[in-house]
N, C-alpha and C positions, 0 to 999 in steps of 0.2 A: 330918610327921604324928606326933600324940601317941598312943601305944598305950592313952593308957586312952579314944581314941575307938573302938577296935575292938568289936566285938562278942565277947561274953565267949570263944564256942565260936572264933573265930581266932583270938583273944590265947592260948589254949589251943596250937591247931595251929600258930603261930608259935613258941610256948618249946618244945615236944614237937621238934621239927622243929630243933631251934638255926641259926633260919633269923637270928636276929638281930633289930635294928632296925626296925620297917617304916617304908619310906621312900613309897610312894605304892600308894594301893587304885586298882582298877580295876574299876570294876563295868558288868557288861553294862546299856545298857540297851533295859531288858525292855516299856519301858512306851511309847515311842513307836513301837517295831515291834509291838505289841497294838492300837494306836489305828490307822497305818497297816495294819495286816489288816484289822481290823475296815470300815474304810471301805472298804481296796479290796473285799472282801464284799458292802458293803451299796450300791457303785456297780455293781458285777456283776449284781447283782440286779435294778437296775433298770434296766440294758443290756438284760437278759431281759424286762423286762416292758414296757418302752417297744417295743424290736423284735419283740415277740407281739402288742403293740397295737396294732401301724405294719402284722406281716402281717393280723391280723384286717382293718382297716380296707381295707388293698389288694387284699384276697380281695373282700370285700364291694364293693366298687368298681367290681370288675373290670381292676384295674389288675396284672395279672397279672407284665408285664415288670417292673414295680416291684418288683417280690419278692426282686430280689438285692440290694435297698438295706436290706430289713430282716434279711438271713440275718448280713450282719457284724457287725451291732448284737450279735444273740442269740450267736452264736461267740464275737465280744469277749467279751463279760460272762461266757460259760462258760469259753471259756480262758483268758485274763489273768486278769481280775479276782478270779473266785474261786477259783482254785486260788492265783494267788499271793500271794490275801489268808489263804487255807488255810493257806498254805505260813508265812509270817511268823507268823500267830497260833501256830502249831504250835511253831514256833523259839523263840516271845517264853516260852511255858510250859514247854518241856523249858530252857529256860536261865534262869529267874527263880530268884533267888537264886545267879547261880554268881558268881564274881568272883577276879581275880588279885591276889596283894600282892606286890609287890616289897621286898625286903627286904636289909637290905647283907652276907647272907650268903646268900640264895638267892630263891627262891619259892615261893607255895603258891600251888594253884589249887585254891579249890572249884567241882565240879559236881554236880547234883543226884546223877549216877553215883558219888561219893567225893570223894575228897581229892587233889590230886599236889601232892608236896613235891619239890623238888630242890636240892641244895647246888651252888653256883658251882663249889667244886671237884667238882661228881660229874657233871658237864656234858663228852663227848666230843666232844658236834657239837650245831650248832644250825643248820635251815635255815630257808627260807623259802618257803610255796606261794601260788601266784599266779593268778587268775581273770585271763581276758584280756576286754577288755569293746572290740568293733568299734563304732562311732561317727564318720558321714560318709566310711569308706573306711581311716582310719586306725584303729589296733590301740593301746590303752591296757590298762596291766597295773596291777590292785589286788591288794596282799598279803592273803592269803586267811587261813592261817594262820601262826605262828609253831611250830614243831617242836621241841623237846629231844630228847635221846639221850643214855643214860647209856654208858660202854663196855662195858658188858652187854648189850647192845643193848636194852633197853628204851628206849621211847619214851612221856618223859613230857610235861605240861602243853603239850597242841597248842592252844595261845593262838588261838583266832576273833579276827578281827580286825571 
């Protein structure tokens, strides 16, 4: 990658930082977990209001046993959908604009929080944190994030993955 694609304020924080070269940008993206919220939101929604329509109708009826077929409807749409459409839209706007550059002298990470620069030589420990995600009985593990440690013990650029 050529550094006069960077954006002015990195190409800045890459020489500031004698991070080197930059060899590959990583940017979050911000825009297909915004569209994923927003729908799971707007299917939440009408979880609520299909299963408000389904109890109306079964009240009116008198079909009263029927009435645990529409409680799961309205609980889906309130527990999943909008909260973890809540949840995604909330992530896609606290991390719009953040992004990693790898560089052949270190990294920078912007967040909307600051800046973390770290030099390869200023790197003590580097680990790895893991979500375990259960599926049919068996247990699969996604890297969660990526960790730095200076031997200062700071802990910089915790890379989302």
């Amino acid at each position: 990658m050529q550094q006069q694609n960077l954006p002015f304020d990195v190409y800045q924080q890459v020489n500031a930082y004698r991070l080197g070269t930059l060899i590959k940008e990583y940017k979050n993206n911000t825009g297909s977990k915004m569209v994923l919220g927003i729908v799971c939101i707007i299917s939440g929604i009408i979880c609520i209001l299909v299963g408000l329509l389904l109890l109306l109708v079964l009240i009116s009826s008198g079909l009263i046993a029927l009435l645990f077929a529409a409680i799961p409807l309205v609980l889906t749409g309130l527990a999943f959908f909008l909260n973890y459409g809540r949840s995604l839209v909330r992530r896609a706007r606290r991390n719009r604009g953040a992004g990693v550059y790898l560089c052949t002298d270190g990294l920078l990470s912007i967040k909307e929080s600051g800046v973390d620069a770290i030099r390869w030589d200023q790197i003590a420990e580097i680990w790895k944190t893991f979500t375990e995600i259960s599926s049919s009985g068996r247990k699969y593990y996604m890297v969660c994030q990526f960790v730095l440690r200076r031997p200062d013990g700071t802990v910089l650029a915790a890379i989302h993955s």
